[in-house]
N, C-alpha and C positions, 0 to 999 in steps of 0.2 A: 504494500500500500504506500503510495505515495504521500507527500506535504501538501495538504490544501490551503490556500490563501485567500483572503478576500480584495477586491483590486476596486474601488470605487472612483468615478467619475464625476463628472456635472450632468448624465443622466444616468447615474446607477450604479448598481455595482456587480459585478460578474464573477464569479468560483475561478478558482487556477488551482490547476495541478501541475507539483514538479514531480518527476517522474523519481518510480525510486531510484533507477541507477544514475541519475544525475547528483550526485552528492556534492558538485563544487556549486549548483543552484541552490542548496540546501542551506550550505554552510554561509553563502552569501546572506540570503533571507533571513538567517538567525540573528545579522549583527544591526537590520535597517529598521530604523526604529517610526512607529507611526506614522500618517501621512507623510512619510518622506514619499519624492515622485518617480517614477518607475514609467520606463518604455519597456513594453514584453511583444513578445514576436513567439506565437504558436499555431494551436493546431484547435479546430471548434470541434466539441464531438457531444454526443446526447450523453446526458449523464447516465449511469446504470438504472433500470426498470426497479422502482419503489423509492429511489434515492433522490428525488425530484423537490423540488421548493418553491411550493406556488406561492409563497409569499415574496418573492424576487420575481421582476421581470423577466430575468434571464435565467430562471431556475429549473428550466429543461437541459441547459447546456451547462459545459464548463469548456475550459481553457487550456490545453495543453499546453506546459511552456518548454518554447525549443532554444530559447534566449531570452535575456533579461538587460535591460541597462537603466544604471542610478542614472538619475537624471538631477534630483537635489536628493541629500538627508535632510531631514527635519530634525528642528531638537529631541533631543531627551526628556526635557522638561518642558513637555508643552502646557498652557495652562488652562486647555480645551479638550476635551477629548470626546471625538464628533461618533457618539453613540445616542441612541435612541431613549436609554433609561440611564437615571441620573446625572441628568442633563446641571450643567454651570447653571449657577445664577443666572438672573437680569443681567446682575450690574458686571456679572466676567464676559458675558455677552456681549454686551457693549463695548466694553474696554478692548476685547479682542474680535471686534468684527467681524476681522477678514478672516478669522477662524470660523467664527457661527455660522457665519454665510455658508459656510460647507455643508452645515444639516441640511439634510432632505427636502424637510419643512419649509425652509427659509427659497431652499431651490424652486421646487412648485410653485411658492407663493408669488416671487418675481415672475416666472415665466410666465403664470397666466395674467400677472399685473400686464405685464408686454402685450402679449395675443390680445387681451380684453381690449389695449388701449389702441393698437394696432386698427382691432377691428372697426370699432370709433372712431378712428379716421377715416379710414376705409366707408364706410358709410356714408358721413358728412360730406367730404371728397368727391366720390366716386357717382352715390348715388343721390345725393343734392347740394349739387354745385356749391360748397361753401368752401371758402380760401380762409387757410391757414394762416395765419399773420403773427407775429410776434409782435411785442408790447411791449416799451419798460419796463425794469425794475425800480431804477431810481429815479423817486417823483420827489413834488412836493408835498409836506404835509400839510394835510385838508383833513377841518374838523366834520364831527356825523358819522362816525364811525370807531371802529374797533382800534385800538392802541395801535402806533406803528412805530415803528422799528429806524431811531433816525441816523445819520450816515453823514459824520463830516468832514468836511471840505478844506480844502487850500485856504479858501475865499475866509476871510477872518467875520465870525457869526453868523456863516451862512451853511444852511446844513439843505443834504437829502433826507427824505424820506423813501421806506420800504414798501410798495406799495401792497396793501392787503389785499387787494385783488386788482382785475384790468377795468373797473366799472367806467371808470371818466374816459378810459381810452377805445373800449368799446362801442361806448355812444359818440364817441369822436369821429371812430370811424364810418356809424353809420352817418354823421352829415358829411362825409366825403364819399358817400354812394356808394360803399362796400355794402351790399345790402344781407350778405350770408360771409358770419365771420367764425370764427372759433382758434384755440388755439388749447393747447399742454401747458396751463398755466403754472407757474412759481411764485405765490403768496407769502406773504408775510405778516406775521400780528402776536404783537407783547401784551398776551392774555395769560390771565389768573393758570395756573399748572390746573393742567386734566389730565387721566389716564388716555382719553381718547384724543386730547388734539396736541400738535407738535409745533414750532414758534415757526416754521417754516412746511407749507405743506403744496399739495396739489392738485388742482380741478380743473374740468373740462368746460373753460369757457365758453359759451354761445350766443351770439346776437343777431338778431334777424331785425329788418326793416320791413313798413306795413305788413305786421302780423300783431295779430289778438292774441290770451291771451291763452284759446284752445288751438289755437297754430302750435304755438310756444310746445301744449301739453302733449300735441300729439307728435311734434315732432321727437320729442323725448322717448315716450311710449317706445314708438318707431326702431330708433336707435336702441334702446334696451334689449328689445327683441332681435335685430341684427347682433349687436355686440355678445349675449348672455354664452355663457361656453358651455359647449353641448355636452359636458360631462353633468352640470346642474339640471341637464332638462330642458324645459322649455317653460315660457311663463305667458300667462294672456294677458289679452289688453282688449277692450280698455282698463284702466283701471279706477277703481271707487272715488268717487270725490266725496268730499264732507266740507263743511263752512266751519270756521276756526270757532266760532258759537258753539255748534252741534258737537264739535271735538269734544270742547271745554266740558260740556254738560254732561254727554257720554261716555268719554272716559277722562277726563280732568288733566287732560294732556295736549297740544297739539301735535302730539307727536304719538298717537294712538301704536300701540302692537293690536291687530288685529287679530291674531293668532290669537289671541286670550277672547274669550267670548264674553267675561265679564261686561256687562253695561251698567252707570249710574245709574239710580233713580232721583227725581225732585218730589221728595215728600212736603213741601212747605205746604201747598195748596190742601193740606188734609191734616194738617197741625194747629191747635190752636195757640199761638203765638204768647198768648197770657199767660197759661197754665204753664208751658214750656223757661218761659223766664222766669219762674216759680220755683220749679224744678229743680231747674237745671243752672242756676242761681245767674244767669246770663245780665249783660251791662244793661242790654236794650233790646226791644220787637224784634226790629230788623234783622233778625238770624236769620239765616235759611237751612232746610235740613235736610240732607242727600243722605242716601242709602248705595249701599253696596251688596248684594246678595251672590255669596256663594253655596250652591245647593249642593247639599249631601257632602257635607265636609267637615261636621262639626267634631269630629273626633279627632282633628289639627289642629281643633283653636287651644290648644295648652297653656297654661300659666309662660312659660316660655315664649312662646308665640305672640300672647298676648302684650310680654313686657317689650317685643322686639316692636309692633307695631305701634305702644305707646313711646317709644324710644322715638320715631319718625315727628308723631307729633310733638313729643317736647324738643327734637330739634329744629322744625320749620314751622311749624303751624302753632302758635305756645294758646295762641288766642282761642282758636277752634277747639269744640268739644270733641271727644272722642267717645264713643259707646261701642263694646265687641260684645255681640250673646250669641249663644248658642240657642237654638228652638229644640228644645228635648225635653220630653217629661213636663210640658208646660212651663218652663222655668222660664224660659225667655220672654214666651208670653206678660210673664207676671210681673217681670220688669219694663218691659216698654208701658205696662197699662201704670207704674211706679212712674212713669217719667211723661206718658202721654192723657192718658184714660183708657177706659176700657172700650168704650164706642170708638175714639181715634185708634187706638190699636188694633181693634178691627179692621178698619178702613186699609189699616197698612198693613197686616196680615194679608185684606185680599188682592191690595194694588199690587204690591211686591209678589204675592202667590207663594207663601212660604209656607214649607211641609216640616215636618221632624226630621231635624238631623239636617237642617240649613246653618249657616252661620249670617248672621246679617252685621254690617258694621255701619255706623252711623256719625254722621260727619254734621256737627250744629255748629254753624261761624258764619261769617262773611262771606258771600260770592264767592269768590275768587280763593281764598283759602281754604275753604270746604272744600270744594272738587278736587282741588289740588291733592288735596291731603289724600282723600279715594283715588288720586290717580297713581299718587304715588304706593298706597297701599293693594291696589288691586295689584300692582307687577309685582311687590316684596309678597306677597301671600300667595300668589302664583311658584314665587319662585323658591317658597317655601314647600308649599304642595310637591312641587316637582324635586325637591331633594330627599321628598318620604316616599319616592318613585309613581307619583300619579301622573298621568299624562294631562297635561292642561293646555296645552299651546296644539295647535295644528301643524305639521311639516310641511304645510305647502306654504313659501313665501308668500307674505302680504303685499300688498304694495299699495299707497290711499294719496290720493291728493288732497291739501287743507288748503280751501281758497280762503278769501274775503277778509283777512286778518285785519283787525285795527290799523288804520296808518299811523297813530300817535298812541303812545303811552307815556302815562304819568307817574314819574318816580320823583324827585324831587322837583322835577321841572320837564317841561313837555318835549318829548323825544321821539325822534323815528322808531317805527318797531322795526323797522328792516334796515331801510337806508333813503336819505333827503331826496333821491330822485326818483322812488315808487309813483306812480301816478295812481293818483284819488280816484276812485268809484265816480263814474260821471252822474251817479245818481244821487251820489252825498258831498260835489264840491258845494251846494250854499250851507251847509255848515261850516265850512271851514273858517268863516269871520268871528261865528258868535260860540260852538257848539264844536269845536276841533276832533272831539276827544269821539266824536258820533262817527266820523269817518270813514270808510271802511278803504284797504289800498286795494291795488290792481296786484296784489302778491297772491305766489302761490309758491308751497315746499314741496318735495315727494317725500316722502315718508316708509321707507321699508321696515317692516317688521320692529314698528316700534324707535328705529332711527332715520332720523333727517337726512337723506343722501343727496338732497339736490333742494336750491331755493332761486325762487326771480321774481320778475316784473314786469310789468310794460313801464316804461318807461315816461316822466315829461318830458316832452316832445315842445312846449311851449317855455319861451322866458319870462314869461309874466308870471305864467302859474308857478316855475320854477321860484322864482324872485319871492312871491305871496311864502312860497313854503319854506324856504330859506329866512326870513324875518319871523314869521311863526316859531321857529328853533333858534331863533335868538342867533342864526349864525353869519356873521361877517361874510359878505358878498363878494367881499374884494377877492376874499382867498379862493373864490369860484369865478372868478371875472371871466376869463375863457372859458368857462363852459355856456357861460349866461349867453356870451357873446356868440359863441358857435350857433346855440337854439337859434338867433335872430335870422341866422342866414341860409335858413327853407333846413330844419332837419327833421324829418319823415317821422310819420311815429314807428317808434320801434320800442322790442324788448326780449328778453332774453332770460335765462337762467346759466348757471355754475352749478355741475354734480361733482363733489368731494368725490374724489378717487381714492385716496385713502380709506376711509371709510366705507368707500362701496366696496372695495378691493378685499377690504376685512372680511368683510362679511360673506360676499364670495367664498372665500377660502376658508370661512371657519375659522378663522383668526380669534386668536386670545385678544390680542389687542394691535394696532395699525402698527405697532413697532415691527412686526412679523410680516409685514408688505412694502417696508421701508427700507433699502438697502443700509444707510446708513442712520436711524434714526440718533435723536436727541430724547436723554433722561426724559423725568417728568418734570424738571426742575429747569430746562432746558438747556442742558450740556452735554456735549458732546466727550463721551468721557473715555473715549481712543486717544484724541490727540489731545487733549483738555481743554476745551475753546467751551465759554468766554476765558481769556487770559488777560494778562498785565501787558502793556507795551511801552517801549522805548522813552525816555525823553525826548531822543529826537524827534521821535514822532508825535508824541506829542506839540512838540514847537512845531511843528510840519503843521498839522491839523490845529492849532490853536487850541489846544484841549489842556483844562486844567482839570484836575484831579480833586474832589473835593471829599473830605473823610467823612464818613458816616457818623451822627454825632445824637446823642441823646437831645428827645426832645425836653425843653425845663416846664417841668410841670404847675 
């Protein structure tokens, strides 16, 4: 019996056999330590009948070897070792990239990144004439948007900005008659650390001229369905729409997982308001009370369970009530009629249609805090169920568009919910003088499986109205002079979306998290922690770039 080796590539890996009377191949192989690289020269022959490995590609065959030549040694002390269990860390991942990159995992993941994005062109291109163009990175910075990233200059107090996406230059292009544009964008934006976003990432820009804003929807649809890789299947279209209203209500998210069936209910219309701030010892009326009904599950709801979902509300919701019962044994019963009456608990016994062995949760607060709180509880109690092996989600991808989003929201002061160049619902701009906040924009997201994979607009097309909604946002005009000015000189209506490739790509692939579709990602903290950037630089450079250093200093209390 001869030496069997494993000999792995950038697609695979393949059996070798050194024969036994070759014993100077033997003695070679004994001293070559781990991915070191290896050119072999043999012979392909089926491996013996039972001795097969259908878990390898190539596990019909092996490799006779008739020659061998080093090509590199690799160290001895590697500080990777690209096997499938007990895998490095995160953070030796990172640190040694172009090590990880070897897994399997990481292989697959790029190459259908490639093929997905390929195909996406390929589409756009080929089969509706849209030109590819390239765009900036470094602009000016412009307020109404996400943190950017700024970049200085020779010029003494004069900086770049990183642009967080191509929006002003896409509508640029369409008053220069590109009327189908797109490109492989490189965004930029100095946002709060997430698991899921990276301080530099990348999306499929698109902008179309005279198109609405079901042009926009279908031509996305369209492309999906080209692009989708036929290892996943196939997916229909059209796909669901919902109003960012009916989101909110039904499942308290605009960013619904549809695969969960759960739906809110509005129990306010069947409560009596008095009794309830009695109760339930509330500041004032105006509570509203949602429900959440999951059927035949009450034997999850545990004191554990229960501390985990009150844990949510004391960390976001402090104001909103919370109620968990079980209906078993009449118990539950007996406390909503403790909290409602007994004629009102009726009422929602039959609205809801609650059996024995439901669990019902109940959300008393504000608008907007109530639903919240169910939306965030229906995924955590999903995702609860499903770790005690109950199937609760569907396997078939979702997919839902959320139209008619607010164009203004109010946090301390009145802000775009998207971004200053949405264009207003033609049916709600005479609000916009007295009643701002009634709005509604020309936005729309896609939504897969519970994440935001793609967001746009139609666009203002006018500098009047542009102008009106720039003063409305309190924001200085000047730092938009060229675009205000561009609108003057005939520019078309148009508009357009961005699908996050990252995050579709994840998801594709089954990804733990977009760092696994990112060749080179940055921490969560945004470092790159191969070479270690952010770093320190030079005096000189500093005098180059006029940059002073200024130390981090307690603030005096």
């Amino acid at each position: 019996m001869g030496k069997f080796i494993i000999l792995r590539d950038s697609y695979g890996s393949t059996q070798l056999l050194i024969p036994e009377d070759r014993k100077d191949l033997m003695e070679t192989m004994r001293d070559i330590p781990y991915e070191s690289v290896l050119s072999i020269t043999g012979k392909v022959a089926s491996r013996p009948e039972g001795l097969e490995n259908k878990k390898m590609k190539t596990g019909d065959i092996e490799v006779h070897i008739e020659s061998l030549v080093i090509l590199n040694v690799a160290s001895r002390n590697l500080p990777i070792f690209i096997r499938d269990y007990n895998k490095a860390t995160e953070v030796q991942q990172m640190k040694y990239r172009y090590l990880s990159l070897r897994y399997s995992e990481l292989q697959r993941n790029l190459r259908m990144r490639s093929q997905f994005i390929m195909k996406m062109r390929e589409f756009l291109i080929n089969e509706c004439n849209f030109v590819d163009i390239e765009t900036p990175t470094l602009f000016k910075y412009t307020p109404g948007g996400a943190q950017e990233f700024i970049v200085p200059t020779r010029q003494p107090g004069k900086f770049y900005s990183l642009v967080q996406s191509p929006q002003q230059f896409k509508q640029l292009l369409m008053v220069g008659s590109f009327d189908r544009y797109f490109q492989v964008a490189r965004c930029y934006r100095d946002e709060t650390a997430r698991h899921d976003r990276q301080p530099e990432f990348t999306q499929l820009d698109i902008e179309m001229s005279f198109v609405d804003q079901n042009g926009v929807i279908n031509l996305v649809e369209n492309l999906l369905v080209y692009s989708w890789p036929e290892e996943l299947g196939s997916i229909e279209i059209p796909f669901k729409h919902i109003t960012y209203k009916d989101a909110m209500e039904l499942y308290g998210t605009e960013q619904p997982d549809l695969r969960i069936p759960y739906q809110i209910r509005n129990l306010t219309h069947l409560v009596d308001s008095t009794i309830l701030q009695e109760t339930m010892r509330l500041q004032d009326v105006e509570q509203k009370v949602f429900a959440l009904v999951f059927s035949n599950k009450s034997k999850w709801l545990t004191k554990s369970v229960r501390d985990k979902l009150s844990k949510i509300r004391d960390d976001y919701f402090t104001t909103t009530k919370l109620v968990a019962l079980k209906i078993e044994n009449n118990s539950g019963r007996a406390q909503l009629e403790k909290i409602f009456s007994k004629n009102i608990t009726e009422n929602i016994v039959q609205f809801c249609k609650l059996q024995e062995e439901d669990v019902i949760l109940l959300a008393v607060g504000h608008y907007d805090d109530a639903l919240k709180l169910l939306g965030k509880l229906r995924v955590e109690f999903t995702n609860l169920l499903e770790a005690q092996g109950e199937q609760i989600r569907s396997s078939k991808t979702k997919f839902l568009w959320v139209t008619d989003f607010p164009l203004f929201t109010f946090k301390e002061k009145l802000e775009s919910t998207h971004h200053p160049f949405t264009q207003p619902h033609l049916d709600d701009i005479g609000y916009l003088a007295n009643d701002p906040l009634k709005v509604r924009g020309l936005h729309y997201d896609l939504v897969m499986n519970g994440s935001e994979i793609a967001g746009g607009s139609i666009r203002i097309h006018d500098a009047n109205l542009q102008r009106q909604i720039l003063n409305l946002l309190n924001i200085d005009e000047t730092n938009l002079s060229h675009m205000l000015e561009a609108l003057t000189y005939g520019a078309p209506p148009h508009g357009g979306i961005a699908l996050g490739l990252d995050r579709l790509v994840c998801m594709l692939c089954n990804a733990k998290n977009i760092k696994s579709v990112i060749a080179f990602p940055k921490s969560i903290e945004g470092q790159d922690l191969m070479a270690g950037a952010p770093d320190v630089i030079s005096d000189d450079l500093k005098t180059l770039y006029h940059i002073q250093t200024v130390e981090k200093c307690d603030v005096a209390k």
